[in-house]
N, CA, C and O of each residue as an XYZ file, in Angstrom:
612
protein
N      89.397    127.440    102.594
C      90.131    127.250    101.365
C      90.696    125.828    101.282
O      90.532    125.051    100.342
N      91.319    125.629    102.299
C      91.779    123.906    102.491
C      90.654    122.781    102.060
O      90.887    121.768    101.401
N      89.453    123.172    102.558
C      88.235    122.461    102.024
C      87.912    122.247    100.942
O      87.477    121.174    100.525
N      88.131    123.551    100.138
C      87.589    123.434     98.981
C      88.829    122.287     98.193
O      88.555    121.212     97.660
N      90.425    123.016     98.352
C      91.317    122.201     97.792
C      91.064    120.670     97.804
O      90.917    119.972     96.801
N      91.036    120.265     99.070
C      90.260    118.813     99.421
C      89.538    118.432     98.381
O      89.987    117.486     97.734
N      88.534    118.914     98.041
C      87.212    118.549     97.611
C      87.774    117.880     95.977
O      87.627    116.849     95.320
N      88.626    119.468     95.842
C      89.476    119.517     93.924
C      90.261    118.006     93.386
O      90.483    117.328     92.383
N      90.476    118.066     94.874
C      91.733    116.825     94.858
C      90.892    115.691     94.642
O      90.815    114.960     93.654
N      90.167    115.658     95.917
C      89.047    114.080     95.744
C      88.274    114.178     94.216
O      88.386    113.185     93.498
N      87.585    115.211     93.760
C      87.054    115.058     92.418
C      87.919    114.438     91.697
O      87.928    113.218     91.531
N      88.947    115.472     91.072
C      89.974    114.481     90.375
C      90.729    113.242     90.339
O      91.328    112.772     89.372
N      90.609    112.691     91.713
C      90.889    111.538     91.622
C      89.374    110.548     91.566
O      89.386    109.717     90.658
N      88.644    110.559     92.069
C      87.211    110.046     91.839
C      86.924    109.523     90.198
O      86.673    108.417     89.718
N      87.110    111.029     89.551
C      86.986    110.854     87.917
C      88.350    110.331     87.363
O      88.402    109.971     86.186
N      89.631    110.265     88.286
C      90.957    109.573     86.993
C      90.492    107.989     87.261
O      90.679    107.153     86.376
N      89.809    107.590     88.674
C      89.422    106.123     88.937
C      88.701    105.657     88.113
O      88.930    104.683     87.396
N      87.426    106.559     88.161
C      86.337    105.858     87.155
C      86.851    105.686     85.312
O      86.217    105.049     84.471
N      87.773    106.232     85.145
C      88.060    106.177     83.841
C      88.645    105.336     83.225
O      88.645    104.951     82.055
N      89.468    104.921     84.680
C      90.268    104.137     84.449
C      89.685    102.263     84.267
O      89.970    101.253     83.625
N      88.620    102.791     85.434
C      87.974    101.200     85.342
C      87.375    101.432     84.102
O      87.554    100.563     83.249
N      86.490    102.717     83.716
C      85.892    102.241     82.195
C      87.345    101.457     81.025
O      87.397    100.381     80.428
N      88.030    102.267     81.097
C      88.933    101.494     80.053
C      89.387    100.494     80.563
O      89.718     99.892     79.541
N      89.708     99.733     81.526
C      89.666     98.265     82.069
C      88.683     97.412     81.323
O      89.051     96.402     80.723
N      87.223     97.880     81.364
C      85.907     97.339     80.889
C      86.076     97.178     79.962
O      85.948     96.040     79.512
N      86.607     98.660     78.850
C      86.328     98.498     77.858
C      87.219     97.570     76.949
O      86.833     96.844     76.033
N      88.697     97.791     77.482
C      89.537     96.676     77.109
C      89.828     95.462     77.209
O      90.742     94.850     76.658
N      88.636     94.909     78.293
C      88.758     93.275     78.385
C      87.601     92.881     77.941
O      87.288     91.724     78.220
N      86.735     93.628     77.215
C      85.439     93.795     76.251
C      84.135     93.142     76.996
O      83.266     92.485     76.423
N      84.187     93.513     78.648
C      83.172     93.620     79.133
C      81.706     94.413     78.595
O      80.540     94.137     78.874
N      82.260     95.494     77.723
C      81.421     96.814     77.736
C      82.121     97.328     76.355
O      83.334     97.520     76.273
N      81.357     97.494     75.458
C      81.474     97.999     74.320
C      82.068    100.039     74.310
O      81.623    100.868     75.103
N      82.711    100.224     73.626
C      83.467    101.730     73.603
C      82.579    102.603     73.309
O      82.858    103.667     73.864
N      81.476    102.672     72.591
C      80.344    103.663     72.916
C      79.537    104.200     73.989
O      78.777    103.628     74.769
N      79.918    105.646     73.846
C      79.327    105.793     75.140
C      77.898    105.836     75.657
O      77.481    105.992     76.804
N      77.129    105.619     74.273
C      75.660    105.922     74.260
C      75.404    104.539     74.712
O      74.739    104.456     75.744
N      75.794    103.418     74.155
C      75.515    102.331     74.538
C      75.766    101.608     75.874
O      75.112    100.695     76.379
N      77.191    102.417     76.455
C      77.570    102.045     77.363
C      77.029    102.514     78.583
O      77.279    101.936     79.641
N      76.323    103.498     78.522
C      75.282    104.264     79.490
C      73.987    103.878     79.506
O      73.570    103.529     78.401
N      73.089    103.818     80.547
C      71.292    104.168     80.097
C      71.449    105.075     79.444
O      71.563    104.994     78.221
N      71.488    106.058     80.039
C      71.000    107.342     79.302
C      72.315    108.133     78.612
O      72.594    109.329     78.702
N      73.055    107.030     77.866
C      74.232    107.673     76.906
C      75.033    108.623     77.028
O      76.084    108.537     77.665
N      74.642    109.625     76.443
C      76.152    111.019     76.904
C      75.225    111.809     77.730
O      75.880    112.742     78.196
N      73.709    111.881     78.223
C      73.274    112.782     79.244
C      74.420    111.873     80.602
O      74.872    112.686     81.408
N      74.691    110.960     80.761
C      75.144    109.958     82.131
C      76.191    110.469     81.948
O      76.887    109.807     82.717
N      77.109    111.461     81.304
C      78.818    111.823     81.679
C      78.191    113.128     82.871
O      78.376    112.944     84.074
N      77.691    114.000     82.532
C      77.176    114.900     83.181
C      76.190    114.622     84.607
O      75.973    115.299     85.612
N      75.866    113.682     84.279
C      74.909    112.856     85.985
C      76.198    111.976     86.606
O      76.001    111.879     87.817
N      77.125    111.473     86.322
C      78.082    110.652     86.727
C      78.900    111.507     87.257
O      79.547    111.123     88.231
N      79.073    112.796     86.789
C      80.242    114.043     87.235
C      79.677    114.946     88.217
O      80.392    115.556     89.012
N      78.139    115.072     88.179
C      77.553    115.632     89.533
C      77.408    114.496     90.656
O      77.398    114.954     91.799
N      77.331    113.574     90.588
C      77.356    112.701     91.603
C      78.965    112.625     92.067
O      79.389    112.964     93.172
N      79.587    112.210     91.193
C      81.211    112.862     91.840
C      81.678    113.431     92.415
O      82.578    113.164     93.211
N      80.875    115.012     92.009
C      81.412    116.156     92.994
C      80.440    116.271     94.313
O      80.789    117.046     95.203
N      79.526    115.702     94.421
C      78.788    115.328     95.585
C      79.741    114.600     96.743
O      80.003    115.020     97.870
N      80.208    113.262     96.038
C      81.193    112.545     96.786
C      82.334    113.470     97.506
O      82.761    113.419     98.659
N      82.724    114.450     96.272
C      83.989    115.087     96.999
C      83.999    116.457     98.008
O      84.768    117.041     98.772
N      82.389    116.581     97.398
C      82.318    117.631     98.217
C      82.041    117.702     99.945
O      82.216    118.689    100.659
N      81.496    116.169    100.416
C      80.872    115.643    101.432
C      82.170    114.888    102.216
O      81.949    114.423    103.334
N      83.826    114.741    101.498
C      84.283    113.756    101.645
C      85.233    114.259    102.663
O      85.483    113.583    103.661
N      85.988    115.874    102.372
C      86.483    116.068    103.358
C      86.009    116.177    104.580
O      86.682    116.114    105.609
N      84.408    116.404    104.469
C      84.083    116.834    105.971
C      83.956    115.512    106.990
O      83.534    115.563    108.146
N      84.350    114.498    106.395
C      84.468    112.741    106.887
C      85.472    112.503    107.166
O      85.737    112.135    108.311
N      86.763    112.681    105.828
C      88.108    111.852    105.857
C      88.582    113.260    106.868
O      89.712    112.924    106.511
N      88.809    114.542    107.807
C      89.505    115.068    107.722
C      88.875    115.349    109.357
O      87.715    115.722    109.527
N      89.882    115.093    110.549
C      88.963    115.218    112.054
C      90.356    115.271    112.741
O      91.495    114.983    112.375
N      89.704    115.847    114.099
C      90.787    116.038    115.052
C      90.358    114.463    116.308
O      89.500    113.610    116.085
N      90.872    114.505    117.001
C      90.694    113.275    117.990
C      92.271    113.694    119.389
O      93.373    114.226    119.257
N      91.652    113.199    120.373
C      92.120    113.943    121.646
C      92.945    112.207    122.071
O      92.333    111.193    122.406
N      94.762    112.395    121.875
C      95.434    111.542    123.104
C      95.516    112.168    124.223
O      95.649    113.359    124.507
N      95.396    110.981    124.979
C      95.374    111.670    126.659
C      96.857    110.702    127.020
O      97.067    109.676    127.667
N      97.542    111.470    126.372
C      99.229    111.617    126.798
C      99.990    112.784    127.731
O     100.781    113.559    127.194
N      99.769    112.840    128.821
C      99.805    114.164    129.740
C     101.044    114.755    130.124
O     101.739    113.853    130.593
N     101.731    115.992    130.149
C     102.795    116.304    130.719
C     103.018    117.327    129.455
O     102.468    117.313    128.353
N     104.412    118.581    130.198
C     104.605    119.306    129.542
C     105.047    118.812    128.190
O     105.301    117.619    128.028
N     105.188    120.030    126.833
C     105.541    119.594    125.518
C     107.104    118.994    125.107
O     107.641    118.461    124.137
N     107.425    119.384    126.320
C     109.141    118.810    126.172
C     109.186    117.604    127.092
O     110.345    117.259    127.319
N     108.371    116.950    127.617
C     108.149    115.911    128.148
C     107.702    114.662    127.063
O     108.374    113.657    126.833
N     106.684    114.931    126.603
C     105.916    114.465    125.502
C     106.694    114.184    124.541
O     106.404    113.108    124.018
N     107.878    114.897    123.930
C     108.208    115.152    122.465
C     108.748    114.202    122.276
O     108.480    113.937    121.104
N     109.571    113.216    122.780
C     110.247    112.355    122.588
C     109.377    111.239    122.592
O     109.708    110.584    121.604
N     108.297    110.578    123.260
C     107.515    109.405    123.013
C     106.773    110.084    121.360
O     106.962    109.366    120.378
N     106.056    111.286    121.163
C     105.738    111.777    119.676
C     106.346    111.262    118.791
O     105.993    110.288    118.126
N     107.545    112.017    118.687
C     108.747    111.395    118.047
C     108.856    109.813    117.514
O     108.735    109.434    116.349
N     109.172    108.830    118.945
C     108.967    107.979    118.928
C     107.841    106.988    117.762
O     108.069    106.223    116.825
N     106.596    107.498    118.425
C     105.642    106.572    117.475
C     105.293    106.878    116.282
O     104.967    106.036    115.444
N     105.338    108.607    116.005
C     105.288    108.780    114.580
C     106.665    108.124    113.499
O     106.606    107.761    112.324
N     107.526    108.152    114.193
C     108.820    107.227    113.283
C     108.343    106.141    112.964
O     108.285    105.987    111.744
N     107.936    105.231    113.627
C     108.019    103.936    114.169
C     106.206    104.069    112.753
O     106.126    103.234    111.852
N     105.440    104.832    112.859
C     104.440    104.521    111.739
C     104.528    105.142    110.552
O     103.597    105.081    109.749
N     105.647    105.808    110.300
C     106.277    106.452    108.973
C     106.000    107.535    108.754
O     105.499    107.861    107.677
N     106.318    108.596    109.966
C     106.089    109.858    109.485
C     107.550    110.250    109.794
O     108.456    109.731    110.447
N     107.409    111.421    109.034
C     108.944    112.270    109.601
C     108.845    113.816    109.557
O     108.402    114.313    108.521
N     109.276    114.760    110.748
C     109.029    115.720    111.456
C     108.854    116.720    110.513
O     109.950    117.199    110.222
N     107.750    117.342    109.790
C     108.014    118.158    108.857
C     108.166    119.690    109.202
O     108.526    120.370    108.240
N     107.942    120.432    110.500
C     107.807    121.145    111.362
C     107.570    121.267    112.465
O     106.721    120.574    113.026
N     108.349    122.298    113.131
C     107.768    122.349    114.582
C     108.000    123.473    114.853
O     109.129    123.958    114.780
N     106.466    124.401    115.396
C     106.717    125.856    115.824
C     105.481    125.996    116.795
O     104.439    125.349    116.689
N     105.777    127.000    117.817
C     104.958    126.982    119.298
C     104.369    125.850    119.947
O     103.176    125.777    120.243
N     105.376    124.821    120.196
C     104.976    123.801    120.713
C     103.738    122.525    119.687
O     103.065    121.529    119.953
N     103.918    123.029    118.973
C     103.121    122.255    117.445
C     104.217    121.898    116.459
O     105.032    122.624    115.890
N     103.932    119.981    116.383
C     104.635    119.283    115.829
C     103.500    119.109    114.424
O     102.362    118.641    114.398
N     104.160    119.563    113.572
C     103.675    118.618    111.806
C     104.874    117.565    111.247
O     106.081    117.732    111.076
N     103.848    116.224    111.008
C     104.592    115.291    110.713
C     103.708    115.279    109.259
O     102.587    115.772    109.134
N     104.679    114.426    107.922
C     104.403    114.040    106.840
C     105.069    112.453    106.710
O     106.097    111.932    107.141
N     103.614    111.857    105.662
C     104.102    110.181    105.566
C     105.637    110.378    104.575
O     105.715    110.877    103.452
N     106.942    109.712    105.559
C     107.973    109.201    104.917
C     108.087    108.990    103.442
O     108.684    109.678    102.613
N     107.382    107.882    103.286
C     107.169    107.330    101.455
C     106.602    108.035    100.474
O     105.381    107.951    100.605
N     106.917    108.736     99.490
C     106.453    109.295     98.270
C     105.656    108.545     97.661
O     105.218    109.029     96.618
N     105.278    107.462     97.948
C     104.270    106.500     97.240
C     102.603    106.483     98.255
O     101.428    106.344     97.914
N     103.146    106.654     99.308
C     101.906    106.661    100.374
C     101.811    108.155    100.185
O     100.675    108.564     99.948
N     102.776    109.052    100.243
C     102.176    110.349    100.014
C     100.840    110.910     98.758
O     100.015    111.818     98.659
N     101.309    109.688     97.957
C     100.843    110.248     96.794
C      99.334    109.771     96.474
O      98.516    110.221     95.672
N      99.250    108.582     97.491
C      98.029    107.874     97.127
C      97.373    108.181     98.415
O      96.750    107.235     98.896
N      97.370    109.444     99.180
C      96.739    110.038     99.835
C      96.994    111.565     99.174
O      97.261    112.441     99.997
N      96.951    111.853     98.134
C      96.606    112.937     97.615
C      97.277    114.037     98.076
O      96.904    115.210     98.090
N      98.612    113.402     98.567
C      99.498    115.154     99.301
C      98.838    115.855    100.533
O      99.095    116.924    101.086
N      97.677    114.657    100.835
C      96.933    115.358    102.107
C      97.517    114.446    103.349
O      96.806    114.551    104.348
N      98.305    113.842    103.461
C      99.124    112.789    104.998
C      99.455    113.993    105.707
O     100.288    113.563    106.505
N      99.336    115.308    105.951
C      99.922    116.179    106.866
C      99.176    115.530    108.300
O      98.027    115.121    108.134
N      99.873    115.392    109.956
C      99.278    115.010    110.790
C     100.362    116.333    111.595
O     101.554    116.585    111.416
N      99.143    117.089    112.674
C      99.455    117.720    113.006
C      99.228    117.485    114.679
O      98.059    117.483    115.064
N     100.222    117.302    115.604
C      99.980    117.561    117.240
C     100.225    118.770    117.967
O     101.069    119.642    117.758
N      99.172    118.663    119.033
C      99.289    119.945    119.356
C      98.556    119.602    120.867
O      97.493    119.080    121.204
N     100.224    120.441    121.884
C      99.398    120.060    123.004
C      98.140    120.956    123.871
O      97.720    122.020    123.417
N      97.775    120.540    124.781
C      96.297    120.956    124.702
C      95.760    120.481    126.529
O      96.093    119.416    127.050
N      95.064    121.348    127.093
C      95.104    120.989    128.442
C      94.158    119.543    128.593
O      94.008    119.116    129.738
N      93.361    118.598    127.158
C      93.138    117.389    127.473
C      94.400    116.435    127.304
O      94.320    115.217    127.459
N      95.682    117.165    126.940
C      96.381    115.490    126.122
C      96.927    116.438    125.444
O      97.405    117.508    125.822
N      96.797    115.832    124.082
C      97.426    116.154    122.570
C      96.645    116.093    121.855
O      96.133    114.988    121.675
N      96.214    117.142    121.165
C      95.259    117.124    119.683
C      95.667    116.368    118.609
O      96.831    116.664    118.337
N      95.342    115.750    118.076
C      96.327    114.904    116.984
C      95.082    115.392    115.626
O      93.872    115.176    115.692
N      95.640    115.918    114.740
C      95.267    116.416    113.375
C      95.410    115.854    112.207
O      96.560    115.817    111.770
N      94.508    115.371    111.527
C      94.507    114.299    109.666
C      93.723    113.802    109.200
O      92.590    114.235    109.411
N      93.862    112.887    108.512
C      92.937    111.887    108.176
C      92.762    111.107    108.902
O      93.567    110.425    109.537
N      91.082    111.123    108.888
C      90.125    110.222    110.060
C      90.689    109.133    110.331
O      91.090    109.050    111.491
N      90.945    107.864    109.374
C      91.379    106.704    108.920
C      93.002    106.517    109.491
O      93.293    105.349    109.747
N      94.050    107.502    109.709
C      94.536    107.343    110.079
C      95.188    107.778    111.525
O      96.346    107.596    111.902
N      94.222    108.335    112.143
C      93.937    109.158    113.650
C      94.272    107.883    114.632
O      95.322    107.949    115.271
N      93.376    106.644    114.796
C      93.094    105.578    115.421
C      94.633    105.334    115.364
O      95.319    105.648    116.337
N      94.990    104.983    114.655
C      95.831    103.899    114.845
C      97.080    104.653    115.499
O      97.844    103.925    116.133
N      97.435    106.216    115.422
C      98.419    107.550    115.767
C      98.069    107.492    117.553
O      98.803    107.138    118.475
N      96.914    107.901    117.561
C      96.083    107.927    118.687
C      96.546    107.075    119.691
O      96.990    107.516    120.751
N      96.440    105.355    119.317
C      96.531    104.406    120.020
C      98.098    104.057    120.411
O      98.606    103.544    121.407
N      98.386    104.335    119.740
C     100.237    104.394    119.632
C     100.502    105.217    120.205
O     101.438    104.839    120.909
N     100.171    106.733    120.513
C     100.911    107.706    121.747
C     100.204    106.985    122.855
O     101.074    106.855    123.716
N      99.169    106.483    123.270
C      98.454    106.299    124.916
C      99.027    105.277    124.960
O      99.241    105.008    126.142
N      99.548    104.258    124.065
C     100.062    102.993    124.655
C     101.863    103.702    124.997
O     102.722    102.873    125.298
N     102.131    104.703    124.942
C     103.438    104.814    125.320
C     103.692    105.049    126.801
O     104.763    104.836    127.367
N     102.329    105.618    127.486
C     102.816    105.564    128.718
C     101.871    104.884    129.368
O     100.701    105.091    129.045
N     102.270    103.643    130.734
C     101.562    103.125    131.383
C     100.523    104.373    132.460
O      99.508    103.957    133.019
N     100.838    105.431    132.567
C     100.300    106.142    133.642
C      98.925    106.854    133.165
O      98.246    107.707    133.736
N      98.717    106.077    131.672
C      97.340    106.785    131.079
C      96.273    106.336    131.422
O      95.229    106.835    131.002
């Protein structure tokens, strides 16, 4: 179900982008306001432009959305405080914590928003490390920030 939501979300934003650049175009009179003209193939291209869209969104969570393994070792009450630590320090703030599973959300309502309400990052410890849970794009940089907290990694 999360997938599909994903997908709803990326469509709709895919198509508020493209619309937006058309009226960019059309208002700095790159591109004339007809749509027949403004297409090859005129108003059949809203319907080929909107299946290629949902192609994009449908392919997109299974890319933007991955788990990735810190090898930050020691019990969860050991750990919690360097967690803590680096998710502050990259703008998250603790949105839950239950059975030893921390959910963090991005701080800023502006970064929240231009990640589509999807910034949830979820840790979870795990006999490699810590599972770290989100967007692909922003895994690396979460990732690299808990292993650089302890020299003994």
């Amino acid at each position: 179900m999360k997938y599909i939501i994903r997908s709803l979300k990326y469509y709709c934003y895919l198509m508020l982008l493209l619309v937006i650049i058309i009226l960019a175009l059309v208002l700095t009179g790159f591109v004339e306001a007809d749509l027949s003209k403004m297409f090859v193939n005129g108003y059949d291209s809203l319907w080929q432009i909107a299946l290629v869209m949902l192609v994009f969104a449908l392919i997109y969570p299974r890319f933007g959305f991955s788990a990735r393994t810190a090898h930050l070792y020691g019990a969860p009450e050991e750990v919690r405080p360097d967690v803590m630590r680096v998710m502050e320090a990259l703008g998250y703030r603790l949105e839950s914590e239950d059975g030893g599973s921390w959910s963090f959300r991005r701080r800023s309502g502006l970064s929240r928003a231009l990640k589509m309400w999807e910034d949830r990052i979820t840790v979870t410890p795990s006999g490699a490390g810590l599972t770290v849970e989100g967007l692909t794009r922003d895994l690396t940089r979460i990732v690299s920030g808990l292993e650089a907290t302890r020299e003994d990694v």
